[in-house]
C-alpha positions, 0 to 999 in steps of 0.5 A, spaced: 500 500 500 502 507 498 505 510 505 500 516 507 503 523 508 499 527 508 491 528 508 487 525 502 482 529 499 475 528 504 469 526 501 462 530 502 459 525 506 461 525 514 459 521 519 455 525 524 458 522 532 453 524 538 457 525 544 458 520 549 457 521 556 462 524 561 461 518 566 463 513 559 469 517 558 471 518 565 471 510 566 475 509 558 481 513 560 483 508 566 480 501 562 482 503 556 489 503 557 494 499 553 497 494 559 503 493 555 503 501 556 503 500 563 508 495 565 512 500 562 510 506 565 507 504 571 500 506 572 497 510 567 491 514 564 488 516 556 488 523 555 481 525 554 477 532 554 471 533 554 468 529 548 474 525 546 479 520 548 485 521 545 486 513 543 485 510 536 485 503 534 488 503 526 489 496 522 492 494 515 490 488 511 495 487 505 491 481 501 496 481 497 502 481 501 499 478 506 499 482 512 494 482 518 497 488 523 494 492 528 496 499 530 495 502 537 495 510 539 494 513 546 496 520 549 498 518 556 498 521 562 502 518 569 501 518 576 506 523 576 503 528 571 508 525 565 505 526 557 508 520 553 505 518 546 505 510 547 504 507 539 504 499 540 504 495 533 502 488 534 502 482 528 496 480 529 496 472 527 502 472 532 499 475 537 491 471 537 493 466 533 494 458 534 501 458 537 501 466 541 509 469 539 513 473 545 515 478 540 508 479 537 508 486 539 513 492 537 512 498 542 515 506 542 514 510 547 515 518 545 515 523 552 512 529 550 513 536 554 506 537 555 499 535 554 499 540 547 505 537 545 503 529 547 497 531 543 501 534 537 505 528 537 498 524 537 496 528 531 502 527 527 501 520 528 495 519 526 496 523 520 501 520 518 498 512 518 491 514 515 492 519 511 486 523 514 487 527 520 484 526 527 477 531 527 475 527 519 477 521 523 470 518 521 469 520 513 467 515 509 473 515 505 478 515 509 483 508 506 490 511 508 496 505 509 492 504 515 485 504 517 481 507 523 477 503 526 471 506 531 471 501 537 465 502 543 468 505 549 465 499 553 470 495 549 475 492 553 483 492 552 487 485 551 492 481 554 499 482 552 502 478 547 507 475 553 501 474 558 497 471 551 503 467 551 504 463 558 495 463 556 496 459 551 501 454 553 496 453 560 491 451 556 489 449 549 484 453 549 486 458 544 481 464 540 482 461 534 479 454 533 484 448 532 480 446 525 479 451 519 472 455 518 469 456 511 469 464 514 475 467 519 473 469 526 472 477 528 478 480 534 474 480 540 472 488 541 466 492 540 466 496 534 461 502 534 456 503 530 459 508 524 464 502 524 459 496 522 455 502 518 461 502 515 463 495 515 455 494 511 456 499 506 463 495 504 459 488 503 454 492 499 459 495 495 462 488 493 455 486 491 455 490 486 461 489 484 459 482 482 452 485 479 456 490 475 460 483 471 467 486 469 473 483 466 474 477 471 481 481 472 477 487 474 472 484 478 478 480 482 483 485 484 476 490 486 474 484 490 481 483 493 482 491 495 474 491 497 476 486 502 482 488 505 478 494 506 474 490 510 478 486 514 481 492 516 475 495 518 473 489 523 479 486 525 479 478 523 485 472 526 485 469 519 490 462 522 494 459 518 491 460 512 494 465 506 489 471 508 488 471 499 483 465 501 479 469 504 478 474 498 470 476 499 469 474 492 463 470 491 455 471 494 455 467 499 461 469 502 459 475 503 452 474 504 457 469 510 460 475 512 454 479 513 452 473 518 458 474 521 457 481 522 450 479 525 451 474 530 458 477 533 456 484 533 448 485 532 446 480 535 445 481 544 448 480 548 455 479 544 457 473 546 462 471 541 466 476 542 469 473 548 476 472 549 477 464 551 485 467 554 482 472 557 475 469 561 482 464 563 487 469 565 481 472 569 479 466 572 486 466 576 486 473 580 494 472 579 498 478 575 503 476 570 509 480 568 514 478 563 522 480 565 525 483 560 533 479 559 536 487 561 532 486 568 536 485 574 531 480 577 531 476 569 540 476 569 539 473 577 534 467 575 538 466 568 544 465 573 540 461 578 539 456 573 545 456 569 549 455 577 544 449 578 542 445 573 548 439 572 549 436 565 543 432 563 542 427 557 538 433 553 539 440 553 535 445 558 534 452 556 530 458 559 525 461 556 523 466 558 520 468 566 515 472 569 514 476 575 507 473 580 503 477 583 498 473 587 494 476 593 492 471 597 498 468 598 502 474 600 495 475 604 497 469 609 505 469 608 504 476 612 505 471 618 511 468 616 514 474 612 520 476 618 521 469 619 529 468 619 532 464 613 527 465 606 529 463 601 527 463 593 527 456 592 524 451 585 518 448 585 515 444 578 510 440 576 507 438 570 502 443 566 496 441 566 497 442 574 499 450 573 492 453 572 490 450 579 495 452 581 496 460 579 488 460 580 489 457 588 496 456 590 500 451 591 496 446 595 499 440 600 496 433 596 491 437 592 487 431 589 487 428 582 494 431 581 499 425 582 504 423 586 510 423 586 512 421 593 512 423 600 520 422 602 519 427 607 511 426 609 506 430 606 508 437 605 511 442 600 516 440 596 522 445 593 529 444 591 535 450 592 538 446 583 533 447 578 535 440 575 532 436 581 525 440 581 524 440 573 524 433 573 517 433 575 515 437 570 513 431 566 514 433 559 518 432 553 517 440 550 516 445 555 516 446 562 515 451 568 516 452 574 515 456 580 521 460 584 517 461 590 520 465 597 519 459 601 521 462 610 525 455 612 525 459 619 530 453 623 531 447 619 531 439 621 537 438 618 537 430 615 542 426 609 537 420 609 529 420 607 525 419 613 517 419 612 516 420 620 521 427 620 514 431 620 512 430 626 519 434 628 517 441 625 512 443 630 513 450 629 517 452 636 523 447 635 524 447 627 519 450 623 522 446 616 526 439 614 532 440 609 534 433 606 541 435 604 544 432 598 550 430 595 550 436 590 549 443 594 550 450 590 557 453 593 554 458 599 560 463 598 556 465 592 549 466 595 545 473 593 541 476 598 536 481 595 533 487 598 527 484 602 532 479 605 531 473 601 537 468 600 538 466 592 542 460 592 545 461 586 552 458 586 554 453 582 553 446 584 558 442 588 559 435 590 559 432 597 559 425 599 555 423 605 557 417 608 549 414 608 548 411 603 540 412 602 542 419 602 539 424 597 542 427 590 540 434 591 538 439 597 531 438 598 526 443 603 519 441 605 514 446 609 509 443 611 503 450 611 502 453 605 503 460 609 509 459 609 510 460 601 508 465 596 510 464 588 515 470 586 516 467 579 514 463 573 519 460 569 518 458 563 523 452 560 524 449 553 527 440 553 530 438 547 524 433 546 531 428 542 532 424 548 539 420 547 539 414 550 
């Protein structure tokens, strides 16, 4: 498409908006803000005066170059009355496709001297994206290199590319569904009303391109450039599919599309406009935070892991990690929070087992969950080497674990396995087991954090024991689950090529 630089000629037909309420615009300028745009600035709102929010939604559909992008503007203003233009570029069939990529989305984040000049920067911006300027945002005509789309100010924002990420790998419940449909499905955001008039006016037009019976050439390439107008007007996730067969280039595929348009926007209530990752990420009442590889805490849990995992007979990688925030549990760790002796320890288990656990918390013995003995009695189970609690994982492709700040208080200190052990921790004498192993993390290179957290990151080492039941690995067991909150969530890759 040609690239847009300054205002197309506008047509003499305009769209006459009515105002929304100030009550709507009070509550879009806090649940319209890009989440993205606040983990990186921290808590912010959209910029809105007395009529309007200053944040569009802009898509570009090439058919032909098969391109699907979306485009994301907002004026910004934060806690501290700080100005920043936030422009947020997301790949769509990444980002809500099948298999959700980490770096579906591209973000830049321009600071602005004022709130004139934030709203400056915004101009410029959408001018230079649409061809059209803000105020004639809602002409008919206005086909730039990207298109505005109106949404509805009830329409709620989406997850993250990183969240939409560990989402899918929690579950395989993506948005698009696993087999192909003779129609792509529509993102899940309420359009507006001028949009869907819109959207009806283009599916009339591509009628009548088919009444007018052109060349089959002519008609064709009208069709192709009529359709990407309109996937660029109501955004659609076309899966694996090039997006050319999607062309809307017969009758009853636009007859289809107008269905579509029916049942997931007209219809009441706008049920298929649900987002299955996000009804899931919700049912957690859990915060996910993807570290960047340039922070402190992702450079100390890299080391971490590279420190404590011993030569295995496939490779381990690190993938990626996030940063957990789950209230109930740092409620109940309060009680235990001064304790002496914490430590950010391992935790793994299989994958089907983490949406229980992100939703719940770590359970002792939870039911229909597998065991995986008990050589300490029943309690919770970590381990200071990422080899020893990645082997309960139970996969040949992925992985995750959980580095969860665990108050050991005083430990009953133990070489061998010993089931009855748990009747020593009382809570006065010993508040913890420590079964020690043969390979422990050189202690000289422990890391204290700012809370007081112990990580023992040093490289593992050997020390024989003289029982020969002894462990291989330290192992540390509580036996409250208020004596452990989840810190991070780590995300690990196994080479699935076993060597035998």
């Amino acid at each position: 498409m040609k690239k847009a630089g300054k205002e197309r000629k506008p047509s003499a037909t305009t769209v006459v908006k009515s105002k929304p309420k100030r009550s709507q615009l009070a509550a879009a300028t806090t649940h319209h803000v890009d989440p993205a745009a606040t983990a990186h600035l921290g808590p912010a709102v959209v910029h809105a005066d007395k009529t309007t929010l200053y944040s569009a939604r802009l898509h570009r559909v090439d058919i032909n170059a098969d391109e699907n992008c979306e485009l994301l503007l907002q004026v910004l203003r934060t806690a501290n009355g700080s100005y920043f233009l936030w422009e947020r570029t997301t790949h769509v069939e990444r980002h809500y496709g099948h298999d959700v990529a980490l770096d579906a989305s591209a973000a830049k984040c321009a600071v602005a001297a004022n709130v004139d000049d934030a709203l400056h920067k915004f101009q410029a911006a959408f001018l230079a994206k649409t061809g059209i300027t803000w105020r004639n945002r809602f002409l008919h005509d206005a086909r730039g290199d990207y298109t505005f789309v109106d949404v509805d100010l009830g329409s709620p924002q989406h997850l993250t590319s990183e969240v939409r990420h560990i989402m899918a790998l929690l579950d395989e419940c993506n948005f698009r569904p696993r087999t192909p449909t003779p129609t792509p499905l529509p993102l899940p955001v309420l359009l507006s009303k001028h949009t869907l008039d819109r959207a009806i006016a283009l599916l009339d037009e591509m009628r009548g391109v088919l009444a007018a019976a052109p060349s089959r050439t002519r008609q064709r390439s009208s069709l192709v450039l009529l359709s990407s107008h309109f996937y660029a007007l109501v955004p659609h996730c076309f899966g694996p599919e090039p997006i050319g067969q999607h062309v809307l280039d017969t009758h009853s595929r636009i007859d289809a599309m107008a269905e579509v348009l029916t049942t997931h926007f007209l219809g009441k209530p706008k049920a298929g406009l649900s987002d299955p990752l996000h009804a899931q990420f919700r049912a957690l009442r859990c915060d996910l935070q993807l570290l960047s590889f340039a922070s402190p805490a992702r450079k100390l849990i890299q080391t971490y892991f590279d420190n404590t995992k011993v030569p295995l007979k496939f490779p381990l990688t690190l993938r990626c990690v996030y940063k957990v925030d789950k209230q109930i549990e740092s409620d109940r760790f309060q009680a235990f929070a001064t304790l002496h002796n914490r430590k950010l320890l391992w935790h793994g288990s299989a994958l089907n087992n983490w949406p229980s656990i992100l939703r719940s918390g770590l359970k002792i013995a939870p039911p229909n969950v597998r065991t995986n003995g008990q050589s300490f009695g029943v309690g919770l189970y970590f381990s200071d080497s990422v080899s020893r609690s990645v082997g309960y994982c139970h996969s040949n492709k992925v992985g995750l674990l959980a580095l969860c700040e665990v108050a050991l208080g005083t430990s009953y200190v133990t070489a061998a396995s010993d089931a009855s052990v748990k009747s020593r921790v009382d809570g006065v004498a010993y508040d913890s087991v420590h079964g020690c192993g043969s390979f422990l993390p050189d202690s000289g290179f422990d890391h204290v954090m700012p809370d007081g957290v112990t990580v023992p990151m040093g490289k593992l080492a050997r020390r024989d024991f003289a029982t020969e039941n002894g462990l291989e690995y330290n192992e540390y067991i509580v036996y409250n689950t208020a004596q452990m909150r989840m810190r991070y969530l780590v995300v690990v890759d196994f080479d699935d090529t076993r060597v035998p």
